[in-house]
DOMARTI-569694 format. One record per atom (N, C-alpha, C, O): residue number from 0; residue in three letters; atom name; x, y, z. Coordinates in Angstrom, 1 decimal. Atoms other than C-alpha are relative to their C-alpha. Layout:
DOMARTI-569694
rec tido->NUM, dovex->ALA, guvex->CA, X->X, Y->Y, Z->Z
...
//
This chain:
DOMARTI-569694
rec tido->0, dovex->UNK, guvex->N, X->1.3, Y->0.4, Z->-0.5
rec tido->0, dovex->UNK, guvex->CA, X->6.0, Y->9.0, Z->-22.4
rec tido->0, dovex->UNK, guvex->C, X->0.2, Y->-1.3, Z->0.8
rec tido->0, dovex->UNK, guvex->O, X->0.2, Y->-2.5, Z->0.6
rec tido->1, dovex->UNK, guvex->N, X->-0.3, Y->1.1, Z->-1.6
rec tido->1, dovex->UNK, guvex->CA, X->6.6, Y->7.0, Z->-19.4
rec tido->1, dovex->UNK, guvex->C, X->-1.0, Y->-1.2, Z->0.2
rec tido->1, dovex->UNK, guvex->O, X->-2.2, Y->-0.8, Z->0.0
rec tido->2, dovex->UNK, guvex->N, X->1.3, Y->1.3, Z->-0.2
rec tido->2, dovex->UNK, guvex->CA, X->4.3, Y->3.5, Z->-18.9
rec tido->2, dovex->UNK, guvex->C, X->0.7, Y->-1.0, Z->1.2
rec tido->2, dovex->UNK, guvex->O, X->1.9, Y->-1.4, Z->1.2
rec tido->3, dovex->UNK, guvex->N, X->-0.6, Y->0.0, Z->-1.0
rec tido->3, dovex->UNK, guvex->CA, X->4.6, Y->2.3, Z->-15.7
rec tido->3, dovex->UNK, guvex->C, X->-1.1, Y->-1.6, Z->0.5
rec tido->3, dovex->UNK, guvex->O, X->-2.3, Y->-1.5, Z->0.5
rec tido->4, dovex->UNK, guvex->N, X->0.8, Y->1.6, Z->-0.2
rec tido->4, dovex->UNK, guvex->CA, X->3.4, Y->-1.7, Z->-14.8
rec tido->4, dovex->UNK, guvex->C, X->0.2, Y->-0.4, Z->1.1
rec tido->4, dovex->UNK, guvex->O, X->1.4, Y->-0.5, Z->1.5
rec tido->5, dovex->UNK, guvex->N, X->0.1, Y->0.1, Z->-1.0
rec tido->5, dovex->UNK, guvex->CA, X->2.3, Y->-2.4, Z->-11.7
rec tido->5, dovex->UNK, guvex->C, X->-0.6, Y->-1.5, Z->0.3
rec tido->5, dovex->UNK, guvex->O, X->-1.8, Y->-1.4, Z->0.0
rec tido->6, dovex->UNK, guvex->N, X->0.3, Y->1.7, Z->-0.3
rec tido->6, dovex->UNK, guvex->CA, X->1.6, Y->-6.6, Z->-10.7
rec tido->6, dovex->UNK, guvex->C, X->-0.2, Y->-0.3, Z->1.4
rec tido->6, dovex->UNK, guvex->O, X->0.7, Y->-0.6, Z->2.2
rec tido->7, dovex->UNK, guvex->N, X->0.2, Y->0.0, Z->-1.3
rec tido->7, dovex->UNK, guvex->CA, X->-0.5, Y->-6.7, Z->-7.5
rec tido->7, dovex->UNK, guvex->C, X->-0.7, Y->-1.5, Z->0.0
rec tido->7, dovex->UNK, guvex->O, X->-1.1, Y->-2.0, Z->-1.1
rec tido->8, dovex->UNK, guvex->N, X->1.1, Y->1.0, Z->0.1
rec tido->8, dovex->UNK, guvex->CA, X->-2.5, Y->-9.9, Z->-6.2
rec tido->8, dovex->UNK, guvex->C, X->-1.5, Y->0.6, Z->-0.4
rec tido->8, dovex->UNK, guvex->O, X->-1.8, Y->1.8, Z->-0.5
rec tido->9, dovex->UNK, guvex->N, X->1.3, Y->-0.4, Z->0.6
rec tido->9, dovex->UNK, guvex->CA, X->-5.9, Y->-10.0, Z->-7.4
rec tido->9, dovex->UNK, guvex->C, X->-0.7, Y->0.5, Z->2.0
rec tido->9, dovex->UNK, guvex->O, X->0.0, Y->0.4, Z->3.0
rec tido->10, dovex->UNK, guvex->N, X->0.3, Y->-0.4, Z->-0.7
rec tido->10, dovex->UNK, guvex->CA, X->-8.4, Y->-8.8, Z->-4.8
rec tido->10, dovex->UNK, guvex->C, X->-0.2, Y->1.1, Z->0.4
rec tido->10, dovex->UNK, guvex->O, X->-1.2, Y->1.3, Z->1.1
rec tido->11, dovex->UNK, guvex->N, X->-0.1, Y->-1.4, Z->-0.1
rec tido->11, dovex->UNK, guvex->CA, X->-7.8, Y->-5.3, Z->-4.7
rec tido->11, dovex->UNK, guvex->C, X->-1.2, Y->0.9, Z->-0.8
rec tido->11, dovex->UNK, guvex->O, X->-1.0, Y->0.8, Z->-2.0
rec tido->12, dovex->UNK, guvex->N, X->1.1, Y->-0.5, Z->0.2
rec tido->12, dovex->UNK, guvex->CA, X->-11.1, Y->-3.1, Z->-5.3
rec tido->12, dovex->UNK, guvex->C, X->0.6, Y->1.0, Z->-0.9
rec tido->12, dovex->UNK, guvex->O, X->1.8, Y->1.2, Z->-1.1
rec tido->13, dovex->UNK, guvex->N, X->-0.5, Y->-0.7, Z->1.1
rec tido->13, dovex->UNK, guvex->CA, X->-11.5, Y->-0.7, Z->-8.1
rec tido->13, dovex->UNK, guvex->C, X->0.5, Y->1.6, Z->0.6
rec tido->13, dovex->UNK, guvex->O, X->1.4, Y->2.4, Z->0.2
rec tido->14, dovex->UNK, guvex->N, X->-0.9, Y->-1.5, Z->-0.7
rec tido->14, dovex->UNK, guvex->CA, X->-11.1, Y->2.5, Z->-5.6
rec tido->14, dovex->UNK, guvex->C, X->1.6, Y->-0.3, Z->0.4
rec tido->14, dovex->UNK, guvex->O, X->2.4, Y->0.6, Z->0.2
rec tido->15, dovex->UNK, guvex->N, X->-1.7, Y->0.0, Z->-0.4
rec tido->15, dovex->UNK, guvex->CA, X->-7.4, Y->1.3, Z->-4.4
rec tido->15, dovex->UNK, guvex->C, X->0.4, Y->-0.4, Z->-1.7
rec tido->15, dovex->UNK, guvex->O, X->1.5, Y->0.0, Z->-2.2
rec tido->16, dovex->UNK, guvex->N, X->-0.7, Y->-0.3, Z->1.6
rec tido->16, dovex->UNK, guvex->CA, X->-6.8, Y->0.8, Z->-8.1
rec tido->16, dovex->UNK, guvex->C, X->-0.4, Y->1.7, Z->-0.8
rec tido->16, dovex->UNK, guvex->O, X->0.0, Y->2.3, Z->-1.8
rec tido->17, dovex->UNK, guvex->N, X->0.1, Y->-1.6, Z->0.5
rec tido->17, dovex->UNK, guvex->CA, X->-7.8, Y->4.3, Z->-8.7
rec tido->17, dovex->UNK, guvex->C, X->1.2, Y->0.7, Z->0.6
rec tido->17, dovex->UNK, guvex->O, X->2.2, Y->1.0, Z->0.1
rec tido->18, dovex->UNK, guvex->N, X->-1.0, Y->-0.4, Z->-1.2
rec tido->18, dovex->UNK, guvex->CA, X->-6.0, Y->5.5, Z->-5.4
rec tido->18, dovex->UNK, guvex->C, X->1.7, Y->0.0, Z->-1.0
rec tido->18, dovex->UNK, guvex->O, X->2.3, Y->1.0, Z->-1.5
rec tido->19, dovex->UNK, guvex->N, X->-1.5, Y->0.8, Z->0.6
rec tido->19, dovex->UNK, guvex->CA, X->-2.5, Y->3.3, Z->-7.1
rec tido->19, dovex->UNK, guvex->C, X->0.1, Y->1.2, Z->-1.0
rec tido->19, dovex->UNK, guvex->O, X->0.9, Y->2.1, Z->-0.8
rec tido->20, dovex->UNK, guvex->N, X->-0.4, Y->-0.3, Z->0.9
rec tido->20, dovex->UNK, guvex->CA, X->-3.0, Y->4.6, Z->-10.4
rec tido->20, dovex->UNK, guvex->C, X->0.2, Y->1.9, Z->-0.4
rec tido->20, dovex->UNK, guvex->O, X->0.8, Y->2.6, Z->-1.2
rec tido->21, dovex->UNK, guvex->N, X->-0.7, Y->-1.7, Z->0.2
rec tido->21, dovex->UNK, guvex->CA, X->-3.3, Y->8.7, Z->-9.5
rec tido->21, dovex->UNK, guvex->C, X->1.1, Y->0.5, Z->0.8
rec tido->21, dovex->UNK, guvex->O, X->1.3, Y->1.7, Z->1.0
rec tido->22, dovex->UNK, guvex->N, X->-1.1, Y->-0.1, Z->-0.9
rec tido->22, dovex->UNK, guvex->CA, X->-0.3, Y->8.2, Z->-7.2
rec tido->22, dovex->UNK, guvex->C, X->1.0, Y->-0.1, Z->-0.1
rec tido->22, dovex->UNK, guvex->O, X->1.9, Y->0.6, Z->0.4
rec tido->23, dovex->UNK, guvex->N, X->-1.3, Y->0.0, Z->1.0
rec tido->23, dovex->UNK, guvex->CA, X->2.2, Y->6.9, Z->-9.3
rec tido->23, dovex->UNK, guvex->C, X->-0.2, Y->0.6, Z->-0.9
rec tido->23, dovex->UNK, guvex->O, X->0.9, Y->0.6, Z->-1.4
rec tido->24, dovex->UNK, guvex->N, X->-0.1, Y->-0.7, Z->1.1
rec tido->24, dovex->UNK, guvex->CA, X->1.0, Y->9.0, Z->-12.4
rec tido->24, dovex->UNK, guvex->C, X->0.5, Y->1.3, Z->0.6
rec tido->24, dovex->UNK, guvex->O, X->1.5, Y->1.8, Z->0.0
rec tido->25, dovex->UNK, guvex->N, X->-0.8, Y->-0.9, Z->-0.3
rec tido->25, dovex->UNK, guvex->CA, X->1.5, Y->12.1, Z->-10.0
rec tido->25, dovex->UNK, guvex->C, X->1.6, Y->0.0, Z->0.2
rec tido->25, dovex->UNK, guvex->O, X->2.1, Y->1.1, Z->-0.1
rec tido->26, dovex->UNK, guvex->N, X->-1.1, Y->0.4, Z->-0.7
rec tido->26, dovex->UNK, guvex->CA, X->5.0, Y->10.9, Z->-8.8
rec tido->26, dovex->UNK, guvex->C, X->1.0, Y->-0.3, Z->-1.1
rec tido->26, dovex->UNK, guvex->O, X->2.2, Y->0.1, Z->-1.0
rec tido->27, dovex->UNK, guvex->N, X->-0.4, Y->0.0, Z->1.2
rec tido->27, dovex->UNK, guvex->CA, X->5.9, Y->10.0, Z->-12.2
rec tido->27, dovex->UNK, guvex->C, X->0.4, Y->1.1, Z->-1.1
rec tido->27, dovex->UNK, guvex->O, X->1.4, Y->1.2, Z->-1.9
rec tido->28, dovex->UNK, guvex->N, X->0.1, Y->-0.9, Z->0.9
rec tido->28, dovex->UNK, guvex->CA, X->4.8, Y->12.8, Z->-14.1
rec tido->28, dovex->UNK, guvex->C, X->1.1, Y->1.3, Z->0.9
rec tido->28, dovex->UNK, guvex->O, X->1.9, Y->2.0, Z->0.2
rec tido->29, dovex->UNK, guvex->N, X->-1.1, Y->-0.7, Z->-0.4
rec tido->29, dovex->UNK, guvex->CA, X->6.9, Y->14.8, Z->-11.2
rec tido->29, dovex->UNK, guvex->C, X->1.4, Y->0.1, Z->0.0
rec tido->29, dovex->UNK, guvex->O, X->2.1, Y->1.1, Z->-0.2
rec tido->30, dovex->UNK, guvex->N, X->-1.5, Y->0.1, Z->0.7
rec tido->30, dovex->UNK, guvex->CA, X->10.1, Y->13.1, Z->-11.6
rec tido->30, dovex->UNK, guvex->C, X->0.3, Y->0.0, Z->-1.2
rec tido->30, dovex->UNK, guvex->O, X->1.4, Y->0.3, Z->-1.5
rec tido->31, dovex->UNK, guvex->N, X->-0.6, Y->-0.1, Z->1.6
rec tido->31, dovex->UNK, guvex->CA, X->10.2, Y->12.8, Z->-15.3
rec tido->31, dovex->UNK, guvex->C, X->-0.2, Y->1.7, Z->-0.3
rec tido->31, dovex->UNK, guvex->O, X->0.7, Y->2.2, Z->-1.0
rec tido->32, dovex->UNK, guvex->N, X->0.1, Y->-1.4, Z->0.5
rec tido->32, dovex->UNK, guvex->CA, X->9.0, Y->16.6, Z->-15.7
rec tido->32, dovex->UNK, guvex->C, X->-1.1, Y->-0.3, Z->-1.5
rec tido->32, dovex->UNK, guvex->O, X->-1.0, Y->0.3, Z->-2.6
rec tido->33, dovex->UNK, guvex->N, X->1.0, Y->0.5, Z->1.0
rec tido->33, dovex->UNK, guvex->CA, X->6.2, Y->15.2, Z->-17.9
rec tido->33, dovex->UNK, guvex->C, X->-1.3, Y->0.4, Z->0.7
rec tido->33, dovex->UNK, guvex->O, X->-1.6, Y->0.2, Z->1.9
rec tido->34, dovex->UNK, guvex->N, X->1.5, Y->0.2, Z->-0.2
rec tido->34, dovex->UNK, guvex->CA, X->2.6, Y->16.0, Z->-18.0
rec tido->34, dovex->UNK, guvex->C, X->-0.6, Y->-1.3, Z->0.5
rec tido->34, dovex->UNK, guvex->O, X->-0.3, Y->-2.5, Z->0.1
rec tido->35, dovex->UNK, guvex->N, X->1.0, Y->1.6, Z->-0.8
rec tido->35, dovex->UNK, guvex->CA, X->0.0, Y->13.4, Z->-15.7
rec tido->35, dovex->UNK, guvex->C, X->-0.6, Y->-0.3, Z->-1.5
rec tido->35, dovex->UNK, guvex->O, X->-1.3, Y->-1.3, Z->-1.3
rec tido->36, dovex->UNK, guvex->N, X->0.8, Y->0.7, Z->1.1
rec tido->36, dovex->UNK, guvex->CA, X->-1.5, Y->12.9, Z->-19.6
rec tido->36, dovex->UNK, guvex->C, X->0.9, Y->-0.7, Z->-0.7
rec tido->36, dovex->UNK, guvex->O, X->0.6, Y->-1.6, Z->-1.5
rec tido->37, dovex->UNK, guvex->N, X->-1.1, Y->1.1, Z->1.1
rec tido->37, dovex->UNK, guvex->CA, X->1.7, Y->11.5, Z->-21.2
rec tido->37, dovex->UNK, guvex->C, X->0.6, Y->-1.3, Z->1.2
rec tido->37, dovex->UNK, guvex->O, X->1.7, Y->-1.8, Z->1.2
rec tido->38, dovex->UNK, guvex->N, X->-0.5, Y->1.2, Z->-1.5
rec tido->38, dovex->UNK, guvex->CA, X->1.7, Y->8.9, Z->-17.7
rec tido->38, dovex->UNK, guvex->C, X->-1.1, Y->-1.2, Z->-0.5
rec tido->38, dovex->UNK, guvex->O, X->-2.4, Y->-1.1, Z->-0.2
rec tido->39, dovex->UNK, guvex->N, X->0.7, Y->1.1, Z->0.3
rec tido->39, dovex->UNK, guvex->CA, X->0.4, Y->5.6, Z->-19.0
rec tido->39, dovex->UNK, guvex->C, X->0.8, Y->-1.3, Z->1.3
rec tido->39, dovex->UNK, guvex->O, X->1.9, Y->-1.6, Z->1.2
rec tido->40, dovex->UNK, guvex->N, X->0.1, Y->0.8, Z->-0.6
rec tido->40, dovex->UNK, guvex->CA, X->0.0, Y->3.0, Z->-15.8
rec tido->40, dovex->UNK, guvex->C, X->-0.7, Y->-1.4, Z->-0.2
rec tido->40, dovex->UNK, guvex->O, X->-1.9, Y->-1.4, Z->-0.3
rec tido->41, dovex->UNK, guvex->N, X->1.3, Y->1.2, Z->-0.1
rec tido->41, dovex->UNK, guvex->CA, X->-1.3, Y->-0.9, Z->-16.0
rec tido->41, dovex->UNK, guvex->C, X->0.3, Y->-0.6, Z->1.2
rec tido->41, dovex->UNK, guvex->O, X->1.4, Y->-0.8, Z->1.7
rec tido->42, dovex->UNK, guvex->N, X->0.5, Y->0.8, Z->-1.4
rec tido->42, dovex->UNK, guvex->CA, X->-2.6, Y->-2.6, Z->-13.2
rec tido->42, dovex->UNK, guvex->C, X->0.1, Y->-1.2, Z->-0.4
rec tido->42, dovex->UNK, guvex->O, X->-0.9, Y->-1.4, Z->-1.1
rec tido->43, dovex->UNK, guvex->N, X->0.1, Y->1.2, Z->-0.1
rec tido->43, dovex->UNK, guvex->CA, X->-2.0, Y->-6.3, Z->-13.4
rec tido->43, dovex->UNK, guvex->C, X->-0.8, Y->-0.7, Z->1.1
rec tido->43, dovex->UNK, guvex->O, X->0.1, Y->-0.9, Z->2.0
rec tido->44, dovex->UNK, guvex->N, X->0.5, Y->1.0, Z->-0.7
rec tido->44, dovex->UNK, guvex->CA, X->-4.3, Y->-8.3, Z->-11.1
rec tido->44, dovex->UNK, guvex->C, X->0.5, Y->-1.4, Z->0.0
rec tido->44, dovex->UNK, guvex->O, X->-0.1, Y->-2.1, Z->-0.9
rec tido->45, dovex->UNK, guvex->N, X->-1.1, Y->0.8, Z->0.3
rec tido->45, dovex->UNK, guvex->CA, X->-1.8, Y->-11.4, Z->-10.6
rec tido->45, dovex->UNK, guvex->C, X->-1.2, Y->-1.6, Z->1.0
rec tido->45, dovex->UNK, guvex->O, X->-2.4, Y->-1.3, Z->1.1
rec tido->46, dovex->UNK, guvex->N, X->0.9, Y->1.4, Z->-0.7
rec tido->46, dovex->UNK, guvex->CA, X->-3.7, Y->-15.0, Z->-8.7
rec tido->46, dovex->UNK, guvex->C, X->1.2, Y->-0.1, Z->0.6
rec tido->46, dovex->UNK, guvex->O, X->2.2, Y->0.3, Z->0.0
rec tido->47, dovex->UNK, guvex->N, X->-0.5, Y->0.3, Z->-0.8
rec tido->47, dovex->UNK, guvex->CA, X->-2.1, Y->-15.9, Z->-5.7
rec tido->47, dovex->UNK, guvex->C, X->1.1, Y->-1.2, Z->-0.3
rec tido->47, dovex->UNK, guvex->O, X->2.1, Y->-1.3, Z->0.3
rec tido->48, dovex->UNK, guvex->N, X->0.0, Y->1.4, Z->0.7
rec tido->48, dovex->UNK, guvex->CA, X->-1.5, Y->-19.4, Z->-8.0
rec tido->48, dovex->UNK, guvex->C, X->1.2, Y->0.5, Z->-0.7
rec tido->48, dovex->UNK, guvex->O, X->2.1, Y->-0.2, Z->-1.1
rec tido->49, dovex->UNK, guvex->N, X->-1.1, Y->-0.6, Z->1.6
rec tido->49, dovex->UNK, guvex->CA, X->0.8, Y->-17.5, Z->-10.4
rec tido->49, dovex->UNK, guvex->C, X->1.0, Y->0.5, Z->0.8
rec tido->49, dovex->UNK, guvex->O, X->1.8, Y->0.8, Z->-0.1
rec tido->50, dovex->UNK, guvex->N, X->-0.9, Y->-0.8, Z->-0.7
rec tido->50, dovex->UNK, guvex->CA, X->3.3, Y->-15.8, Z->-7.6
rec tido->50, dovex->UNK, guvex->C, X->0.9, Y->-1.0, Z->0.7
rec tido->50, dovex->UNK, guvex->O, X->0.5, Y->-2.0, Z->1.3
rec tido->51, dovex->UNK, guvex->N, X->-0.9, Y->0.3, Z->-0.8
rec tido->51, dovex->UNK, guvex->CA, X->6.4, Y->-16.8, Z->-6.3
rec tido->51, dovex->UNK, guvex->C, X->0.8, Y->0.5, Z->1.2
rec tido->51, dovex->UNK, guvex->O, X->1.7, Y->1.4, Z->1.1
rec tido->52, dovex->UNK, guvex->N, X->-0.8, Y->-1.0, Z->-1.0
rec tido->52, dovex->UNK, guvex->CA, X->7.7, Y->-15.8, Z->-3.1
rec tido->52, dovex->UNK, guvex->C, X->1.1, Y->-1.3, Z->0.7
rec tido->52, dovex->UNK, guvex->O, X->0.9, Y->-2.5, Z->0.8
rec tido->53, dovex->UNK, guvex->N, X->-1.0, Y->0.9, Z->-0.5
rec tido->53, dovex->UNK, guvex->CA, X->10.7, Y->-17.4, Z->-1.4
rec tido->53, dovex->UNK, guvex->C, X->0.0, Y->-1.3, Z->-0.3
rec tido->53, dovex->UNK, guvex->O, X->0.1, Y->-2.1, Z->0.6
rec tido->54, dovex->UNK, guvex->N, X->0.0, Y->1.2, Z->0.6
rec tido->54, dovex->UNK, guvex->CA, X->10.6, Y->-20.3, Z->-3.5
rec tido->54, dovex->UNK, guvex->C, X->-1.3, Y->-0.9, Z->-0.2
rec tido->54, dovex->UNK, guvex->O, X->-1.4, Y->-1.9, Z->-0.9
rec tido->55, dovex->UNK, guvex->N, X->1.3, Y->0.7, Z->0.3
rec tido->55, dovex->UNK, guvex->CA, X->6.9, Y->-21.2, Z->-3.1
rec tido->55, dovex->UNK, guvex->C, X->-1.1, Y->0.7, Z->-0.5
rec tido->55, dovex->UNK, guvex->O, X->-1.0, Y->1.9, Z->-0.1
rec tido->56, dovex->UNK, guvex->N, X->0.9, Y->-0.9, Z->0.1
rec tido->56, dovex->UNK, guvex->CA, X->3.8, Y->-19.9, Z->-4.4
rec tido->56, dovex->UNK, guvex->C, X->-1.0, Y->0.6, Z->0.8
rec tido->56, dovex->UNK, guvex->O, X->-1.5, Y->-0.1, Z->1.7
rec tido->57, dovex->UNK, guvex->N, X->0.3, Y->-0.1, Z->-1.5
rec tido->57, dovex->UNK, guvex->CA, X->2.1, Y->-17.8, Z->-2.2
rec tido->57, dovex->UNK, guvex->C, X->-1.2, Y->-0.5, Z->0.4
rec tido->57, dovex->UNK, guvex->O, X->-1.6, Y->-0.4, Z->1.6
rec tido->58, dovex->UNK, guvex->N, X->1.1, Y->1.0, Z->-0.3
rec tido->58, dovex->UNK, guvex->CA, X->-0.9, Y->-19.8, Z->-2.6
rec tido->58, dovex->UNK, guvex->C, X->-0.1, Y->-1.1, Z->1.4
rec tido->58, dovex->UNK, guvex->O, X->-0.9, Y->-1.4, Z->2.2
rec tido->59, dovex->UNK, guvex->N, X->-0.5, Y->1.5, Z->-1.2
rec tido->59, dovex->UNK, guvex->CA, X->0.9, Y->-22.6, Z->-0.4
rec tido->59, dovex->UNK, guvex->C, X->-0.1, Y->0.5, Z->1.3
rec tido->59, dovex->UNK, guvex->O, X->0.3, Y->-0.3, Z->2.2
rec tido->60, dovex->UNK, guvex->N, X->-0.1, Y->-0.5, Z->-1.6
rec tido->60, dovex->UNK, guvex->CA, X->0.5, Y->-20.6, Z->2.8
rec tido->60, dovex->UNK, guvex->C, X->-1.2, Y->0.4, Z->0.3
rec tido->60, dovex->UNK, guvex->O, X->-1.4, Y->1.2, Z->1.1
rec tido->61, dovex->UNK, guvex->N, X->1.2, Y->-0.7, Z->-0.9
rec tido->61, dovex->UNK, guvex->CA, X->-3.2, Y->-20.2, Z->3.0
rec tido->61, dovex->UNK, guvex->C, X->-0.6, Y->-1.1, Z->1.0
rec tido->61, dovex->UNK, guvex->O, X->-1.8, Y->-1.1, Z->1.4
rec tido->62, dovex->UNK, guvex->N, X->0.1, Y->1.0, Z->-1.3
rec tido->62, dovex->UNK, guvex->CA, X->-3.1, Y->-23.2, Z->5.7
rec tido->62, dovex->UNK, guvex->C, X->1.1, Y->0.6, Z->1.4
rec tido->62, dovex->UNK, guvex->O, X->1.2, Y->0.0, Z->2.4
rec tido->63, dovex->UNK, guvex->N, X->-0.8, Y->-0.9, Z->-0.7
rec tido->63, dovex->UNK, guvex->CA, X->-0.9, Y->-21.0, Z->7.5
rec tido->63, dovex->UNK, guvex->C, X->-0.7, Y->1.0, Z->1.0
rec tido->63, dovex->UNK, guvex->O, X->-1.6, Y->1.7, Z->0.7
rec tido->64, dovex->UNK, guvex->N, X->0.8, Y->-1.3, Z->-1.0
rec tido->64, dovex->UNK, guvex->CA, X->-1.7, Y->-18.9, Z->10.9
rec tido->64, dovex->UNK, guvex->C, X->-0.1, Y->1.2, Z->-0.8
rec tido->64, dovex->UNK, guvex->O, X->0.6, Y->1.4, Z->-1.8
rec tido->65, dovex->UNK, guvex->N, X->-0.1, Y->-1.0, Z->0.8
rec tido->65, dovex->UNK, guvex->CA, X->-2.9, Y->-15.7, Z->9.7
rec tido->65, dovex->UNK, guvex->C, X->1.2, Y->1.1, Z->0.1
rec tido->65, dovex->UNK, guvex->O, X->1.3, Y->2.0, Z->-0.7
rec tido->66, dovex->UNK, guvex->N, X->-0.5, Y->-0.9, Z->-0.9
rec tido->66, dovex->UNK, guvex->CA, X->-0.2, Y->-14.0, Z->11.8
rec tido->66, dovex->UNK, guvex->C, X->1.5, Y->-0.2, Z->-1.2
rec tido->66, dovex->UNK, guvex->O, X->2.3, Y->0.7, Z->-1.2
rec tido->67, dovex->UNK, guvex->N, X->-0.8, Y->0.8, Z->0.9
rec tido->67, dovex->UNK, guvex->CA, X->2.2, Y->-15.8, Z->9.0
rec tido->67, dovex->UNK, guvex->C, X->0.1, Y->0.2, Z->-1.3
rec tido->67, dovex->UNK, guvex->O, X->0.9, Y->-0.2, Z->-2.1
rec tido->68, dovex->UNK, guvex->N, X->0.9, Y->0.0, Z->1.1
rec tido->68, dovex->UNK, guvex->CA, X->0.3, Y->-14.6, Z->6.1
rec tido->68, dovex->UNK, guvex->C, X->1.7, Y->0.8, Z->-0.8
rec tido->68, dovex->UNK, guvex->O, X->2.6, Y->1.1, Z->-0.1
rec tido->69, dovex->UNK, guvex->N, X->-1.0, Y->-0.9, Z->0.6
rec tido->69, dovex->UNK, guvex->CA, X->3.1, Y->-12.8, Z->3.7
rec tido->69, dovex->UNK, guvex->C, X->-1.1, Y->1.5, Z->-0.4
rec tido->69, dovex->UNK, guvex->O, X->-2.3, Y->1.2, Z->-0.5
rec tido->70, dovex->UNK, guvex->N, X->0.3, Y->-1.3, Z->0.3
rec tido->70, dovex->UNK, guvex->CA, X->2.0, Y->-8.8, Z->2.9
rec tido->70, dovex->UNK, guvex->C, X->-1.0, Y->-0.4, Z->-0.9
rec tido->70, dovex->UNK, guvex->O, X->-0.9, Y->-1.4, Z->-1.6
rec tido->71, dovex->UNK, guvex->N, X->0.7, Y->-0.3, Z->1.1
rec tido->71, dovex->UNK, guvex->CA, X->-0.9, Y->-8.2, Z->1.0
rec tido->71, dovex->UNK, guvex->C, X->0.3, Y->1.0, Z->-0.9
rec tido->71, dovex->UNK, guvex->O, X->0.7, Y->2.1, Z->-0.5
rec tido->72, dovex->UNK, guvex->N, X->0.2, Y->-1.1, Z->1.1
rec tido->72, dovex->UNK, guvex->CA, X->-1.1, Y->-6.4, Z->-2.2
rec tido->72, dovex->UNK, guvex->C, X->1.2, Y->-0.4, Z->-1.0
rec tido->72, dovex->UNK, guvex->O, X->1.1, Y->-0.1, Z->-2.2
rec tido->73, dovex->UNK, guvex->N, X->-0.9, Y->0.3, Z->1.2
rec tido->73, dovex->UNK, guvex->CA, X->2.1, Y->-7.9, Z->-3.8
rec tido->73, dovex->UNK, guvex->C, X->1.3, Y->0.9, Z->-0.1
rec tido->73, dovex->UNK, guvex->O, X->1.8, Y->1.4, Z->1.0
rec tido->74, dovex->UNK, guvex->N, X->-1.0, Y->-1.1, Z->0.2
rec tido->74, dovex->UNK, guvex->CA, X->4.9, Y->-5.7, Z->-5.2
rec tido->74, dovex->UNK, guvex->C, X->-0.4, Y->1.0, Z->0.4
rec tido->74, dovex->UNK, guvex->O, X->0.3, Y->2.1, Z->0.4
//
């Protein structure tokens, strides 16, 4: 029974958390050869405050051009 933990920034609406969570349960349940009912996913909603990216948190760059911005969504 596969569980599969997913840690994005917060922000992300509950349809792209739907979207996420029947995309990797399909994908999952295909490569393991497991049924999509034995695919347990969690969604972490992470604060911008709590992330580290190349040594700073990614909080520290929202004085930053937007053009500068690091990826949204996280992992």
């Amino acid at each position: 029974m596969p569980v599969i933990t997913v840690d994005w920034w917060q922000g992300n609406d509950r349809a792209r958390r739907a979207e996420l969570v029947k995309e990797v349960t399909a994908t999952v349940s295909r490569v393991a050869g497991c049924p999509t009912s034995a695919v347990t996913v969690l969604v972490r909603d992470v604060d911008r405050g709590y992330w580290g990216m190349g040594g700073e948190l990614a909080d520290a760059g929202d004085a930053r051009p937007a053009s500068e911005e690091p990826p949204r969504g996280g992992v």
